[in-house]
C-alpha positions as CSV (number, residue, x, y, z in Angstrom):
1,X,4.8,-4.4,2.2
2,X,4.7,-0.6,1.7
3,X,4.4,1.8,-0.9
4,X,6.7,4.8,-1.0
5,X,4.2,7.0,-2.2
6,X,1.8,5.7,0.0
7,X,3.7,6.2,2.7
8,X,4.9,9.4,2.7
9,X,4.8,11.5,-0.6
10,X,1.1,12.9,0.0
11,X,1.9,15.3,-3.4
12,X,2.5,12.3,-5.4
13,X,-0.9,10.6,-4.7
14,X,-2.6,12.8,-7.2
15,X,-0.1,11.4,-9.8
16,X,-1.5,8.7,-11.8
17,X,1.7,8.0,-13.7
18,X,3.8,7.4,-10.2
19,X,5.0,4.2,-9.8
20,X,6.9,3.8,-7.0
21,X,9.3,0.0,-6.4
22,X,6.8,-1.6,-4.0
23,X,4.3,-1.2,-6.8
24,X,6.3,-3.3,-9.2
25,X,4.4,-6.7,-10.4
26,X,7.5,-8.9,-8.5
27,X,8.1,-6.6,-6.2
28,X,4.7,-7.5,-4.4
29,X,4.0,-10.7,-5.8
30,X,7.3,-11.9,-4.0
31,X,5.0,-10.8,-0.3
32,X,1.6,-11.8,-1.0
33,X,0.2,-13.6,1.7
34,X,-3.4,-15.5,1.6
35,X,-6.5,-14.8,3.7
36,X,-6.0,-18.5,5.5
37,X,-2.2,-17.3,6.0
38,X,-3.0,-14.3,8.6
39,X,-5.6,-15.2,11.4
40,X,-7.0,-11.4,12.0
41,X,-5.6,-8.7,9.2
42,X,-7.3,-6.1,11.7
43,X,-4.9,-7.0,14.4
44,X,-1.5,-7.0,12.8
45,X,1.5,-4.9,14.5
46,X,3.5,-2.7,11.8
47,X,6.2,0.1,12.1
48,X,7.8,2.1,9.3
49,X,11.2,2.6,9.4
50,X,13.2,5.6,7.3
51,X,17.0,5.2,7.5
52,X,17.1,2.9,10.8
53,X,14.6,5.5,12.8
54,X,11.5,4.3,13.4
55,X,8.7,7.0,12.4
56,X,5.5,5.0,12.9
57,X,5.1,1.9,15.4
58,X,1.4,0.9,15.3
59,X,-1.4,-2.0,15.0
60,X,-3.7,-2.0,11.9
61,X,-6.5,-1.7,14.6
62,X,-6.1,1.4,15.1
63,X,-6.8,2.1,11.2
64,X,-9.0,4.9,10.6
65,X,-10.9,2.8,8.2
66,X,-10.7,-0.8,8.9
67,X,-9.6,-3.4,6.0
68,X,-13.2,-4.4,5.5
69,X,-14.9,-0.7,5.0
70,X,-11.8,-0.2,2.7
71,X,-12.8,-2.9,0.8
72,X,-16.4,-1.9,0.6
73,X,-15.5,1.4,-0.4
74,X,-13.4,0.4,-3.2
75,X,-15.8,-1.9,-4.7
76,X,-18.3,1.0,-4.8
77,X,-16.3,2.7,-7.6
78,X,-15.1,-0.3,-9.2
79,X,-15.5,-4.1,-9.5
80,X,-12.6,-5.8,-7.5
81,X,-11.9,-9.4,-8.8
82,X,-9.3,-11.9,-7.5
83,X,-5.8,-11.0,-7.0
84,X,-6.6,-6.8,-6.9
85,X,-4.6,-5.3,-4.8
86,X,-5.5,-2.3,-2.5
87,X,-2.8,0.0,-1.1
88,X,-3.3,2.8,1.9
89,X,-1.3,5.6,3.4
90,X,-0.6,6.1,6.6
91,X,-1.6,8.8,9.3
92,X,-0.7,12.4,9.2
93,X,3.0,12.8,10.4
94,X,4.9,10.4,9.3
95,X,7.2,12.7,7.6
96,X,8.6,13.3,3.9
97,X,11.2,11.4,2.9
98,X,14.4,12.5,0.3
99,X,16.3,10.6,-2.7
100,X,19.0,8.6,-1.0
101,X,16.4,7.7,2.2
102,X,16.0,4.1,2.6
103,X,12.5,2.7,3.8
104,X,11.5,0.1,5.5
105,X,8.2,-1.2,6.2
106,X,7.3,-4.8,8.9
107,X,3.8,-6.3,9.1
108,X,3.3,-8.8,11.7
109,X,2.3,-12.2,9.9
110,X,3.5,-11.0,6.2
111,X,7.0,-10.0,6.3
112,X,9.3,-6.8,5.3
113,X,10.2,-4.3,2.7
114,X,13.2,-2.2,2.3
115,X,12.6,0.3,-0.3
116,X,15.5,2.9,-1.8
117,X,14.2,6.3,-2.5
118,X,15.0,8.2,-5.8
């Protein structure tokens, strides 16, 4: 699962009106997985792909804030219920990406998500 703007359009994040495909209702609803499904979410492998070259290869613990403080912090602002879904970027360097790039995100345990850019 990945967002493009997540992932690499830091300007965008300031947008509230960007949408980007991978935050399309089917689009994510088609790679929802449960908690019972995935054993440890803090030790999952990943790696971000832009047009077949691999531009991050990494474990989720090695986040900067782990899944659980992420959750905590959200739910400080505002009341999370059932189903809400959080997204996060990724590290600094990553890289931009351009219309006609294709993305492509792999989480251990929860599949992957190719992603056209326009």
């Amino acid at each position: 699962m990945q967002s493009h703007g997540e992932a690499t359009e830091r300007s965008l994040q300031s947008v509230s009106s960007h949408r980007s495909p991978a935050c399309r209702g089917e689009e994510i609803e088609r790679r929802l997985v449960t908690a019972d499904e995935i054993r440890n979410p803090q030790n999952l492998y990943f790696r971000i792909s832009v047009n077949g070259s691999v531009r991050q290869s990494s474990n989720t613990q090695l986040m900067i804030m782990n899944l659980a403080r992420q959750i905590s912090w959200a739910s400080s602002f505002y009341t999370l219920y059932p189903g809400d879904i959080l997204m996060s970027g990724t590290c600094e360097g990553v890289g931009q990406v351009r219309p006609g790039d294709i993305m492509e995100c792999e989480i251990e345990s929860i599949g992957s998500m190719t992603v056209p850019v326009s």
